[in-house]
N, CA, C and O atoms as a printed pandas DataFrame, in Angstrom:
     atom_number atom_name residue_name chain_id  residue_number  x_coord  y_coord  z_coord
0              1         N          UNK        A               1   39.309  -10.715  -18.028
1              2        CA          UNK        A               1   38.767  -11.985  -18.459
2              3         C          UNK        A               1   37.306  -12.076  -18.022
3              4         O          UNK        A               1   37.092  -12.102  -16.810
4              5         N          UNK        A               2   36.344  -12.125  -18.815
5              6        CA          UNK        A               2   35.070  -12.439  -18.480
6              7         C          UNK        A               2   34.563  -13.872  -17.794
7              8         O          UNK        A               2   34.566  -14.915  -18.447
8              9         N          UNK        A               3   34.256  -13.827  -16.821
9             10        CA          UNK        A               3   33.972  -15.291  -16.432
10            11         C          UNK        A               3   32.297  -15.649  -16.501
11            12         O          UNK        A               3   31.385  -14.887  -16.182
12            13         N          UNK        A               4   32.201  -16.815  -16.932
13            14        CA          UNK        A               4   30.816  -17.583  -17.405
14            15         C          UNK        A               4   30.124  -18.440  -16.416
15            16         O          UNK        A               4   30.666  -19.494  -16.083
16            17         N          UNK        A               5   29.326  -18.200  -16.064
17            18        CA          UNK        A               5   29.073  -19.634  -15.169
18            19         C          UNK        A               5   28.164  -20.588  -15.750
19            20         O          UNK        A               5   27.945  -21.576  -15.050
20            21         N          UNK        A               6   27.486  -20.515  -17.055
21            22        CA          UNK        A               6   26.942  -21.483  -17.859
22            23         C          UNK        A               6   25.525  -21.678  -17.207
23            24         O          UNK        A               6   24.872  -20.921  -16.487
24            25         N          UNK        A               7   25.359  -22.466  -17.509
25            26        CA          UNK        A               7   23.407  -22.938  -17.927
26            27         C          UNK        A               7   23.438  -23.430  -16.061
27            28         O          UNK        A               7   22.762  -23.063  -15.099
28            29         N          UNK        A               8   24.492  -24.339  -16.210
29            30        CA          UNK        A               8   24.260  -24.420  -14.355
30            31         C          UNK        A               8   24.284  -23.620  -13.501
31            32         O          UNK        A               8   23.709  -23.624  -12.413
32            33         N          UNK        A               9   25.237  -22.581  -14.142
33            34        CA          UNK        A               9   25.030  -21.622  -12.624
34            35         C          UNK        A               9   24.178  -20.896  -12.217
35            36         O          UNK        A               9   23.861  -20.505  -11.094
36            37         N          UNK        A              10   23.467  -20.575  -14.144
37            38        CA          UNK        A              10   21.990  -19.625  -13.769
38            39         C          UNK        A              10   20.850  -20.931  -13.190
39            40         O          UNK        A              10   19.782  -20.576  -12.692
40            41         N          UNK        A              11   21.089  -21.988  -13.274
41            42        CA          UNK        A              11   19.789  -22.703  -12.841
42            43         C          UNK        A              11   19.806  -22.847  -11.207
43            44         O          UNK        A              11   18.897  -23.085  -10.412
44            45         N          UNK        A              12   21.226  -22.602  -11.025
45            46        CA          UNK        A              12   21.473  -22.890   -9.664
46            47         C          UNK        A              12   21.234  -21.168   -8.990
47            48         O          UNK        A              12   21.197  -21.026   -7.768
48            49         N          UNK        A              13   21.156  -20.520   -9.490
49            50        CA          UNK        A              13   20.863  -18.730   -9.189
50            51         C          UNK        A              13   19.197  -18.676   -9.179
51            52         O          UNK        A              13   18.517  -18.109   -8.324
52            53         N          UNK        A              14   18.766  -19.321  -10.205
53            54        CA          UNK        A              14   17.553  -19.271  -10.439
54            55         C          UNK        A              14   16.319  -19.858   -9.145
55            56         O          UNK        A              14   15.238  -19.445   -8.725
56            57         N          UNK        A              15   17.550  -21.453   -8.758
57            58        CA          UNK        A              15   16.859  -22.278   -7.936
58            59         C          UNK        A              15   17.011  -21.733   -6.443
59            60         O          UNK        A              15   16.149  -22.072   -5.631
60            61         N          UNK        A              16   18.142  -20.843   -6.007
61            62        CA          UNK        A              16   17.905  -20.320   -4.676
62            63         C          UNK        A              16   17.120  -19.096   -5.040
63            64         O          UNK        A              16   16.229  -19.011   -4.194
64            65         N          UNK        A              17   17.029  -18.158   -5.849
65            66        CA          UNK        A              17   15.919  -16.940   -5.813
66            67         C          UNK        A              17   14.400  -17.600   -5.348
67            68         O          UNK        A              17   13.537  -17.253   -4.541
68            69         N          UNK        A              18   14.572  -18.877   -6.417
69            70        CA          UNK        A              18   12.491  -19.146   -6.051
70            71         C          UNK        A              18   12.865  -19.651   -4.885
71            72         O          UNK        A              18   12.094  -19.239   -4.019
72            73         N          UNK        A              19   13.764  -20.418   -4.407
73            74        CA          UNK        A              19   13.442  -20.733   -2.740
74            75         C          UNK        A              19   13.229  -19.473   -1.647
75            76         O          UNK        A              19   12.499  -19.627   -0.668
76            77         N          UNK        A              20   13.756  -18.533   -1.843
77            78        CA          UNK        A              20   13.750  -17.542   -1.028
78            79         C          UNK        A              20   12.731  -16.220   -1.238
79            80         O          UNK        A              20   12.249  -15.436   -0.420
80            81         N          UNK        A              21   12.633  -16.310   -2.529
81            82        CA          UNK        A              21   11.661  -15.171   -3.120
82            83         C          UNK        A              21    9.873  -15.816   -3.365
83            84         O          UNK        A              21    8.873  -15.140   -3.606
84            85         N          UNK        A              22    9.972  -17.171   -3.211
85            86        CA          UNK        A              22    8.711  -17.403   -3.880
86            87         C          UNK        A              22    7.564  -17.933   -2.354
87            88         O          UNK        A              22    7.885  -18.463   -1.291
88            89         N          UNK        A              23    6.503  -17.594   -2.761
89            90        CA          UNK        A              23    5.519  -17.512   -2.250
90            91         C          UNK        A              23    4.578  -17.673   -2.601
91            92         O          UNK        A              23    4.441  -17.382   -3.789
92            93         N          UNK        A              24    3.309  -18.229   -1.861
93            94        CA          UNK        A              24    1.716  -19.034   -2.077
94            95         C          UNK        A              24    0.900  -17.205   -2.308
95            96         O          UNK        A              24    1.048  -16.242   -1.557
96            97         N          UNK        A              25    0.180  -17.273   -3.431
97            98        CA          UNK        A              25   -1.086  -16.426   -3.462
98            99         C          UNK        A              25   -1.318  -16.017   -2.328
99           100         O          UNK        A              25   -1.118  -14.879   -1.903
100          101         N          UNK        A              26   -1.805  -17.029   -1.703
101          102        CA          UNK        A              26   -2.648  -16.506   -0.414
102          103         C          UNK        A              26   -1.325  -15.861    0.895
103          104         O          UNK        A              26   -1.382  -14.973    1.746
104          105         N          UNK        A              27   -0.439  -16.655    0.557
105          106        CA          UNK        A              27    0.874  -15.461    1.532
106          107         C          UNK        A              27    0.819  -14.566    0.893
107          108         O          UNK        A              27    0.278  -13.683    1.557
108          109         N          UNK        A              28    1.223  -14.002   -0.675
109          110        CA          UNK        A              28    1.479  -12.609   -0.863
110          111         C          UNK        A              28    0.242  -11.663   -0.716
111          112         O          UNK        A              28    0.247  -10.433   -0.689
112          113         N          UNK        A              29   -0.643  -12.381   -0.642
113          114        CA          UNK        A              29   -2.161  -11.162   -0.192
114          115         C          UNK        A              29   -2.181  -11.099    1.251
115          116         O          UNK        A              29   -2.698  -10.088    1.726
116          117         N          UNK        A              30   -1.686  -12.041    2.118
117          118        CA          UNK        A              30   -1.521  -11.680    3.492
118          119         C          UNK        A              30   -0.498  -10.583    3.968
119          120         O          UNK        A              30   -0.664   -9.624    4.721
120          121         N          UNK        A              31    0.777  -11.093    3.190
121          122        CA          UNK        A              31    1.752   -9.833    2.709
122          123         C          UNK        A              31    1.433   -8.647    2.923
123          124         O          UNK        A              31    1.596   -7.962    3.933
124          125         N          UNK        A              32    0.833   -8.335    1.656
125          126        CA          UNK        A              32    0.448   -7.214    1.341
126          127         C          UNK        A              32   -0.891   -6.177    2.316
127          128         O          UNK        A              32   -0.914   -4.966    2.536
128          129         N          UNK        A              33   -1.780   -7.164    2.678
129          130        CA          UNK        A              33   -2.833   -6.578    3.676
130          131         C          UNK        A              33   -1.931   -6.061    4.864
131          132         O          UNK        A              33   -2.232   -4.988    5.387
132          133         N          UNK        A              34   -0.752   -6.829    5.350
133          134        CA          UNK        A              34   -0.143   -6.329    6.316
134          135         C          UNK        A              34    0.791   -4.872    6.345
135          136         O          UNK        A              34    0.972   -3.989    7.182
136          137         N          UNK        A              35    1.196   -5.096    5.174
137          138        CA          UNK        A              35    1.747   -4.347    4.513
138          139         C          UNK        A              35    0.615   -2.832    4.517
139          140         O          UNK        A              35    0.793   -2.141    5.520
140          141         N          UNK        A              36   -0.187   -2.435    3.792
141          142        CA          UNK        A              36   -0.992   -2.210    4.072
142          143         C          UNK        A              36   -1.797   -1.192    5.518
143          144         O          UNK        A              36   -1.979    0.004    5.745
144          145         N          UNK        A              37   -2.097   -2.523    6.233
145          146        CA          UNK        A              37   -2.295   -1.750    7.548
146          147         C          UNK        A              37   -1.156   -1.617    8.466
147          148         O          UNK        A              37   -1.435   -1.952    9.618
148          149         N          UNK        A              38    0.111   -1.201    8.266
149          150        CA          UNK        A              38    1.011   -0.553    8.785
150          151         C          UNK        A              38    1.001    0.927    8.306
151          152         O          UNK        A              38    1.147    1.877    9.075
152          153         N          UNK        A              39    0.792    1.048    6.791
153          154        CA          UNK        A              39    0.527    2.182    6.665
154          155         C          UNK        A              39   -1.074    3.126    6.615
155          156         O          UNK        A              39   -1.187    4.138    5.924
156          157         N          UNK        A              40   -1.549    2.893    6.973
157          158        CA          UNK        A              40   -2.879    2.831    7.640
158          159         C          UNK        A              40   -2.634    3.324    8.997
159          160         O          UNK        A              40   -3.096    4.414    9.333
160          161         N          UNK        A              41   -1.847    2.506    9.917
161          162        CA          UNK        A              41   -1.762    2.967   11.327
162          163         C          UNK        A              41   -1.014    4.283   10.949
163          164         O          UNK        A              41   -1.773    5.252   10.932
164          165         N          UNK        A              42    0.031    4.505   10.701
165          166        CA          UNK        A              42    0.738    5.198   10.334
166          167         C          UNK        A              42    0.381    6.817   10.181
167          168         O          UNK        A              42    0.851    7.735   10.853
168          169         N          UNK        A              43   -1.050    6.937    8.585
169          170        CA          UNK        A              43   -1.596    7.899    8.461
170          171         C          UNK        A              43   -3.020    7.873    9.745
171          172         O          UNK        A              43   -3.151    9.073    9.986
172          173         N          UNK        A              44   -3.603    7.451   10.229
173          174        CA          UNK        A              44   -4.307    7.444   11.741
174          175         C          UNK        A              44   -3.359    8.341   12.707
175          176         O          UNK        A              44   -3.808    9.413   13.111
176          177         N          UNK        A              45   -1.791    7.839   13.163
177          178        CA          UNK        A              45   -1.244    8.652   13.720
178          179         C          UNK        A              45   -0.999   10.244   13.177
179          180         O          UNK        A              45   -1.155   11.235   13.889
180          181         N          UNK        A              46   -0.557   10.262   11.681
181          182        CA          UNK        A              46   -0.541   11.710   10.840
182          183         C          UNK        A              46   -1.796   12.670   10.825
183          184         O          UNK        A              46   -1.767   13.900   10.780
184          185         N          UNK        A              47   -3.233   11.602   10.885
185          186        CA          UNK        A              47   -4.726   12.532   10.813
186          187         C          UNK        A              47   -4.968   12.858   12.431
187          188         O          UNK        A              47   -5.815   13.695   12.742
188          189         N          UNK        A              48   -4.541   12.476   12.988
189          190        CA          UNK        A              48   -4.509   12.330   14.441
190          191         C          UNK        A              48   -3.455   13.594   15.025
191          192         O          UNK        A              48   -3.701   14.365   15.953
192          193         N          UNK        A              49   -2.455   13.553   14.338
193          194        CA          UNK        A              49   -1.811   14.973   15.163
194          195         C          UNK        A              49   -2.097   16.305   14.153
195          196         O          UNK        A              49   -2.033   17.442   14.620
196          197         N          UNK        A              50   -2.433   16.052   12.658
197          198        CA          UNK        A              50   -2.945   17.377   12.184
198          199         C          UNK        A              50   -4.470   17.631   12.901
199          200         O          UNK        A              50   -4.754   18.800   13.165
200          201         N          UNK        A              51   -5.113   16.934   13.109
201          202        CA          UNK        A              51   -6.743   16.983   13.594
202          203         C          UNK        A              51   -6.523   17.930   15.085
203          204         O          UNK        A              51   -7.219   18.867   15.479
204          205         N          UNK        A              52   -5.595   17.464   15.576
205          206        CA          UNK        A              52   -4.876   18.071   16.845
206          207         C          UNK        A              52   -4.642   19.732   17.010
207          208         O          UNK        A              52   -4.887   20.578   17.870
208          209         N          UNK        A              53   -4.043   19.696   15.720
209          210        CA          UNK        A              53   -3.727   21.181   15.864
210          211         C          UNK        A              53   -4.800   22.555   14.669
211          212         O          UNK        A              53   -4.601   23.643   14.127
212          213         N          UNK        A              54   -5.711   21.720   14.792
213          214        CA          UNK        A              54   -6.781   22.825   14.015
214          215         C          UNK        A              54   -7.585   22.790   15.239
215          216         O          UNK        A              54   -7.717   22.087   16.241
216          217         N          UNK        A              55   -8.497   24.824   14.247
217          218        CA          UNK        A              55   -9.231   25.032   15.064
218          219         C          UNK        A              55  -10.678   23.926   14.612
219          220         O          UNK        A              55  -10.671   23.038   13.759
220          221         N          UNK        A              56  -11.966   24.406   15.610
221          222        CA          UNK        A              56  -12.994   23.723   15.773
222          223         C          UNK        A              56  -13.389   23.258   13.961
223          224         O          UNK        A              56  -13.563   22.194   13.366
224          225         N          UNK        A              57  -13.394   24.633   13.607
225          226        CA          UNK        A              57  -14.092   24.946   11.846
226          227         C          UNK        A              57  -13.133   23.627   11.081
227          228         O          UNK        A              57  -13.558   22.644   10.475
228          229         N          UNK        A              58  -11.943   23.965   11.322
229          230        CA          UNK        A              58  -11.203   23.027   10.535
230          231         C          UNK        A              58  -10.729   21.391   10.631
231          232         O          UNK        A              58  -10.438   20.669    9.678
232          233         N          UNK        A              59  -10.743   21.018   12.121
233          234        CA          UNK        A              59  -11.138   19.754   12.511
234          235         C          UNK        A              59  -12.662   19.126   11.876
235          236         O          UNK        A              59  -12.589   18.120   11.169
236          237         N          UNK        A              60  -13.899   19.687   12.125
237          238        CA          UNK        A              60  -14.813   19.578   10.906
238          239         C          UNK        A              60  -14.755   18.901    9.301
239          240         O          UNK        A              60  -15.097   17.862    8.736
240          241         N          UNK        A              61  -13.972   20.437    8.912
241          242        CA          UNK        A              61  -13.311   20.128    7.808
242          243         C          UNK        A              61  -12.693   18.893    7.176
243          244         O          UNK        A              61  -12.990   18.324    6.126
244          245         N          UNK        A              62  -11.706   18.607    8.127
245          246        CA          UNK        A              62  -10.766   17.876    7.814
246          247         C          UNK        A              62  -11.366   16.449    7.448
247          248         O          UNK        A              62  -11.279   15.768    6.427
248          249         N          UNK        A              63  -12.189   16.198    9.009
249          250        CA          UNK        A              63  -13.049   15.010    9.413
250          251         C          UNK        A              63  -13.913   14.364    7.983
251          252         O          UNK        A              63  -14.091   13.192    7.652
252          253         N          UNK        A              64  -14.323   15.581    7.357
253          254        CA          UNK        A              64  -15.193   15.299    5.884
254          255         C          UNK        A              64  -14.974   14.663    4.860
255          256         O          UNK        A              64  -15.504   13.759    4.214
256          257         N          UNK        A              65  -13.572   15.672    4.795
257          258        CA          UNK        A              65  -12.329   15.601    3.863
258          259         C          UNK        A              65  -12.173   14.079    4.040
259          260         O          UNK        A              65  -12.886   13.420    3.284
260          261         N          UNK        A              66  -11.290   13.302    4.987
261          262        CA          UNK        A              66  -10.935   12.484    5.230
262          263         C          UNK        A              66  -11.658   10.909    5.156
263          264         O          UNK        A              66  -11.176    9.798    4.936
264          265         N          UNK        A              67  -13.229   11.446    5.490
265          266        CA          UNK        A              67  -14.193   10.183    5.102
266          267         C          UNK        A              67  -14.755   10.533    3.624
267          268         O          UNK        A              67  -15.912   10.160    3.431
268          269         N          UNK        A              68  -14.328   10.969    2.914
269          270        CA          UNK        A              68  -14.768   11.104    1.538
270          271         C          UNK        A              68  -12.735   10.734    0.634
271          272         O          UNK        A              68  -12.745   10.776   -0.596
272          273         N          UNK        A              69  -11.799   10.534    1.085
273          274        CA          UNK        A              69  -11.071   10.196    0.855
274          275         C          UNK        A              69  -10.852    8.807    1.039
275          276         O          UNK        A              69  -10.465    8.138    0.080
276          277         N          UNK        A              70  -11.051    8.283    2.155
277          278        CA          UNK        A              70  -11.029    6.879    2.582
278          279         C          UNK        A              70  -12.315    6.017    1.467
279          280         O          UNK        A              70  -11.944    5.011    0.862
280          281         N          UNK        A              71  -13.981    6.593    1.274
281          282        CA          UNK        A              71  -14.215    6.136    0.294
282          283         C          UNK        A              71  -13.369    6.370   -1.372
283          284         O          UNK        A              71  -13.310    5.579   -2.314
284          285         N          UNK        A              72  -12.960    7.369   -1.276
285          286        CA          UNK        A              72  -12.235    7.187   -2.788
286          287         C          UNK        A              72  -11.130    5.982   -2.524
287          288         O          UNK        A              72  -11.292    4.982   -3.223
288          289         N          UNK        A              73  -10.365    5.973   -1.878
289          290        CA          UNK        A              73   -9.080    4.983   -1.629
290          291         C          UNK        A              73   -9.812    3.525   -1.777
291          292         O          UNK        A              73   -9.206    2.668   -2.422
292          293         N          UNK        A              74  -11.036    3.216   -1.233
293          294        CA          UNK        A              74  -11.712    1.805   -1.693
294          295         C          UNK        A              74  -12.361    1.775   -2.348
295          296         O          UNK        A              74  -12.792    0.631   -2.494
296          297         N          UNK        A              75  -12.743    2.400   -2.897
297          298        CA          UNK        A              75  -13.509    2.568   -4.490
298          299         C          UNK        A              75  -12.396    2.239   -5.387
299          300         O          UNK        A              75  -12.438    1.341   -6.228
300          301         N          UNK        A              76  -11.400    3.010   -5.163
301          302        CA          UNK        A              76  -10.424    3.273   -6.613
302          303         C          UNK        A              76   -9.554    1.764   -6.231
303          304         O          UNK        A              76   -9.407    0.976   -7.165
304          305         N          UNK        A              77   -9.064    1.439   -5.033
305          306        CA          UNK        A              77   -8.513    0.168   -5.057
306          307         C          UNK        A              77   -9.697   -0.758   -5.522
307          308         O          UNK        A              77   -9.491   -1.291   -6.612
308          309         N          UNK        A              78  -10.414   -0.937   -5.160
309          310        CA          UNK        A              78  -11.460   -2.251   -5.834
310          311         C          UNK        A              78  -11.734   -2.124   -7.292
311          312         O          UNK        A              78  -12.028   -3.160   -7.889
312          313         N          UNK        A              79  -11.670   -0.793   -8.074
313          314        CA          UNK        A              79  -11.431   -0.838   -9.691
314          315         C          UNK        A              79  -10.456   -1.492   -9.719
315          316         O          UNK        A              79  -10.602   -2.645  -10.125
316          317         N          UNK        A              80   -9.226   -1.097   -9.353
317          318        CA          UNK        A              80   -7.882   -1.474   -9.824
318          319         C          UNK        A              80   -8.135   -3.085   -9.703
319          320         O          UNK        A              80   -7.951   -3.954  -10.555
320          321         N          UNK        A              81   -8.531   -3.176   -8.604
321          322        CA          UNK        A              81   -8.457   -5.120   -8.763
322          323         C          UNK        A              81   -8.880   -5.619   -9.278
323          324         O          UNK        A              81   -8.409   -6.722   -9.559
324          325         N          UNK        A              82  -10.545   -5.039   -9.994
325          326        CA          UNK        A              82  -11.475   -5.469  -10.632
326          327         C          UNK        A              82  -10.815   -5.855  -12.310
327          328         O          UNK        A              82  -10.944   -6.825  -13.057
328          329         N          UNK        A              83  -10.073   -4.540  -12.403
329          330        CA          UNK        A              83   -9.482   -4.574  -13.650
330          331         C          UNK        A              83   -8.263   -5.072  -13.778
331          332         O          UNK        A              83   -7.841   -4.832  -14.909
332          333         N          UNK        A              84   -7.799   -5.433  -13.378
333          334        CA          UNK        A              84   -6.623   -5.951  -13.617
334          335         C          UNK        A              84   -6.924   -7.636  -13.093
335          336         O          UNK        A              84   -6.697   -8.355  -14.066
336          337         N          UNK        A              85   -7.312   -8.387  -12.007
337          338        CA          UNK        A              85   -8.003   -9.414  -11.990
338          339         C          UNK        A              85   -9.132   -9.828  -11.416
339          340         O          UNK        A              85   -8.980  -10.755  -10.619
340          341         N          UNK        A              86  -10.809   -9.220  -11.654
341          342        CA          UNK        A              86  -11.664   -9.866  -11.536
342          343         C          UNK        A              86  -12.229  -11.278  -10.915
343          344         O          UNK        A              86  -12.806  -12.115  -11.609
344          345         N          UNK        A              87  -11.995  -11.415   -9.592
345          346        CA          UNK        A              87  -13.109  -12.396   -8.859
346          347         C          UNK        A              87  -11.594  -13.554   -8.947
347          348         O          UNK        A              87  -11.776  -14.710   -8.565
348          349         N          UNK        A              88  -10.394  -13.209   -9.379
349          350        CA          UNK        A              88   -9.226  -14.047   -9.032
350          351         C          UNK        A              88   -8.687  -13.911   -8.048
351          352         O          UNK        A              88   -9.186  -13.210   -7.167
352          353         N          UNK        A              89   -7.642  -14.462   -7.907
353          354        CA          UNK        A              89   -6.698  -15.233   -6.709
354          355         C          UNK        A              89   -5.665  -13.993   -6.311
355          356         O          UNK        A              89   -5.109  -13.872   -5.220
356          357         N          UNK        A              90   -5.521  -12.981   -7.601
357          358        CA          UNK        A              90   -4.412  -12.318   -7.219
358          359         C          UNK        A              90   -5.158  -10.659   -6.936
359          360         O          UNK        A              90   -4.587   -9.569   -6.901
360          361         N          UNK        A              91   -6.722  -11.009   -6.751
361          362        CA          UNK        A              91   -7.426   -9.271   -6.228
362          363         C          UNK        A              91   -7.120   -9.406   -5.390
363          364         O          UNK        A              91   -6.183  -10.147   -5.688
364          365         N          UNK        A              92   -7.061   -9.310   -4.143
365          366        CA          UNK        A              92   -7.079   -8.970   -2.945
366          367         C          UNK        A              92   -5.366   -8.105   -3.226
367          368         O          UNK        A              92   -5.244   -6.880   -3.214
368          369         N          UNK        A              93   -4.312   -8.996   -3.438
369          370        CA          UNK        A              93   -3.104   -8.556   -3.812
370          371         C          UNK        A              93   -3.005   -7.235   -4.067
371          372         O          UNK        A              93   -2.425   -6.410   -3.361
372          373         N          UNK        A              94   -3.940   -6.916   -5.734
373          374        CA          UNK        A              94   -3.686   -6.002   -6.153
374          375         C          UNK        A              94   -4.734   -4.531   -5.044
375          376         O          UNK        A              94   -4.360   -3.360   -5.108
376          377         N          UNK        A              95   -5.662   -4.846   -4.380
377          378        CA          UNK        A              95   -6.254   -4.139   -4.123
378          379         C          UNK        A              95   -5.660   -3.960   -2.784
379          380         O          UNK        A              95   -5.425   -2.758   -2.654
380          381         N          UNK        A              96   -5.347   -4.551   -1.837
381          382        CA          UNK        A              96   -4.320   -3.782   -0.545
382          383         C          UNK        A              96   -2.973   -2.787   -1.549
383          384         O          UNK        A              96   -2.873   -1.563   -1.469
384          385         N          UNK        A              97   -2.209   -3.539   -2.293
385          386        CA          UNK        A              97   -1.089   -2.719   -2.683
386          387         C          UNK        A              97   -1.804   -1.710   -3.845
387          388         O          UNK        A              97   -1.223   -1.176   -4.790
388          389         N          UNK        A              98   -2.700   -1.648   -3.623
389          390        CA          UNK        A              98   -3.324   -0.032   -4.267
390          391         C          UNK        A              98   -3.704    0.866   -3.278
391          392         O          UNK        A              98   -3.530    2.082   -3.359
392          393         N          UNK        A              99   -4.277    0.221   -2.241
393          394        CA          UNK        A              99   -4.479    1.179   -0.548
394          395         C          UNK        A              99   -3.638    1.558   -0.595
395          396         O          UNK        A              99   -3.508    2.722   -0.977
396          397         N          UNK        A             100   -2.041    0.401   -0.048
397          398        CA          UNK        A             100   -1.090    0.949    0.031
398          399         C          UNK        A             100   -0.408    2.101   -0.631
399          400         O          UNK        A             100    0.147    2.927    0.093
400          401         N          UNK        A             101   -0.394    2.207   -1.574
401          402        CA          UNK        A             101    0.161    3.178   -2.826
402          403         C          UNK        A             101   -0.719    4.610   -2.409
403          404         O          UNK        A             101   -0.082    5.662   -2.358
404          405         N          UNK        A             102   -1.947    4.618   -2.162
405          406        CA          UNK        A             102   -2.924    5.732   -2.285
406          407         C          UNK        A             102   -3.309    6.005   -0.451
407          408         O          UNK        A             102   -3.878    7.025   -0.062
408          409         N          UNK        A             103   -2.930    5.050    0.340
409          410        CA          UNK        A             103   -2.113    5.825    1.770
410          411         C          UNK        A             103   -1.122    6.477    2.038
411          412         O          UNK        A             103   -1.034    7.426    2.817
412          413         N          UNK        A             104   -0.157    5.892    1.267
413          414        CA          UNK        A             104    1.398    6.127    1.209
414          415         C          UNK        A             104    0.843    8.196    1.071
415          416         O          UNK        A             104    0.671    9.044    1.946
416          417         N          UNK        A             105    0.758    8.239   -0.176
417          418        CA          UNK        A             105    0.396    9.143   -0.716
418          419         C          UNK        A             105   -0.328   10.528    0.619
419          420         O          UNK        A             105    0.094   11.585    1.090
420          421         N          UNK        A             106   -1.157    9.971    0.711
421          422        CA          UNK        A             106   -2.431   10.662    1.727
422          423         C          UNK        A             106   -1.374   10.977    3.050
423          424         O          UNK        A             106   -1.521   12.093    3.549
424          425         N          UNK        A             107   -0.597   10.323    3.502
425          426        CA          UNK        A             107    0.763   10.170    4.491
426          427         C          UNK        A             107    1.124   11.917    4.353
427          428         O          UNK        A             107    1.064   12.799    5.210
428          429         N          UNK        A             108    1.448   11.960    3.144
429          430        CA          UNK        A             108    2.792   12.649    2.377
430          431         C          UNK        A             108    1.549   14.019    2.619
431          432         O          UNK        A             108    1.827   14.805    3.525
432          433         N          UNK        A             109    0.102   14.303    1.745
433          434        CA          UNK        A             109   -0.635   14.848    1.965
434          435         C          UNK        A             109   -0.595   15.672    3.156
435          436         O          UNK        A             109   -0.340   16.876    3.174
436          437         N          UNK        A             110   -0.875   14.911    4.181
437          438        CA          UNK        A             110   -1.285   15.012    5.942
438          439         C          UNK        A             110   -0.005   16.167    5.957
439          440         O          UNK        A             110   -0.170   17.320    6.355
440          441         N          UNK        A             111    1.125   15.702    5.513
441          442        CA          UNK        A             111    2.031   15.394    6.532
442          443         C          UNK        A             111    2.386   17.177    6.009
443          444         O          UNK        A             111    2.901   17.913    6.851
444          445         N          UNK        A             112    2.126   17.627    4.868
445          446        CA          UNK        A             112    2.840   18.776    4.194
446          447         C          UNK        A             112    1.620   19.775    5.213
447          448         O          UNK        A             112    1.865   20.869    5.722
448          449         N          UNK        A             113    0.510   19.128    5.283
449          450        CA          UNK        A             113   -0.643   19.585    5.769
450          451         C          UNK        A             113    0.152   20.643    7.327
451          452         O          UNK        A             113    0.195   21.859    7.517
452          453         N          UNK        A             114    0.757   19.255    8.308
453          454        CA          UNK        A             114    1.140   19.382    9.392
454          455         C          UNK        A             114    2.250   20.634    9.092
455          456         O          UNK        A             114    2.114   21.703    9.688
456          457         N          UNK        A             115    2.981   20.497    8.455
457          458        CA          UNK        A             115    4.262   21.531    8.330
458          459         C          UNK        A             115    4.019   22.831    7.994
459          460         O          UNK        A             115    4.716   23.831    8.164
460          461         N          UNK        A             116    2.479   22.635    7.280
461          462        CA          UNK        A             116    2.234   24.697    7.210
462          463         C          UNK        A             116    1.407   25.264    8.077
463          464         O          UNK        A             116    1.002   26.425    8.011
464          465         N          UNK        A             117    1.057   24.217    9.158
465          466        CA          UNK        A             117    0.162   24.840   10.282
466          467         C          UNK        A             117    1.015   25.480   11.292
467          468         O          UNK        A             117    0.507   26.034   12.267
């Protein structure tokens, strides 16, 4: 037997999701910045123990590597926000959860880095 719960039950499904799921602009960009610099600390600890185990030449290296990555990661997040919302309420949003996405990443990078040294 299929059971229905009608127009009330989705309004009443509907009305505890936004109580629990919904949130001010300015919380979900706080959100997300936090969000964010967790993974940030995260790859600091990952550049931090590969940096560890190279020699002189390649600590160098890496060091280069790594500040020419960090400008790409805010370059390419501030397009993304630019383009998708321009001088609005929801850039900041989109531009931490593009760090995020393109740390995450750099994490994974480091980390394959660490396992063939």
């Amino acid at each position: 037997m299929k059971q229905s719960f009608g127009i009330l039950g989705f309004l009443m499904a509907f009305m505890l999701c936004e109580a629990v799921y919904s949130q001010s602009q300015p919380e979900m960009n706080e959100k997300s910045l936090a969000e964010f610099q967790k993974a940030d600390a995260r790859l600091n600890v990952t550049y931090k123990k590969l940096l560890a185990d190279l020699d002189a030449d390649g600590k160098k290296k890496l060091v280069i590597a790594e500040r020419a990555w960090v400008a790409y990661r805010d370059a390419q997040a501030d397009f993304e926000a630019d383009q998708e919302a321009r001088g609005g309420s929801m850039a900041p949003l989109i531009y931490n959860t593009a760090c995020l996405e393109l740390t995450e990443a750099r994490i994974k990078e480091l980390g394959k880095a660490i396992a063939e040294e």
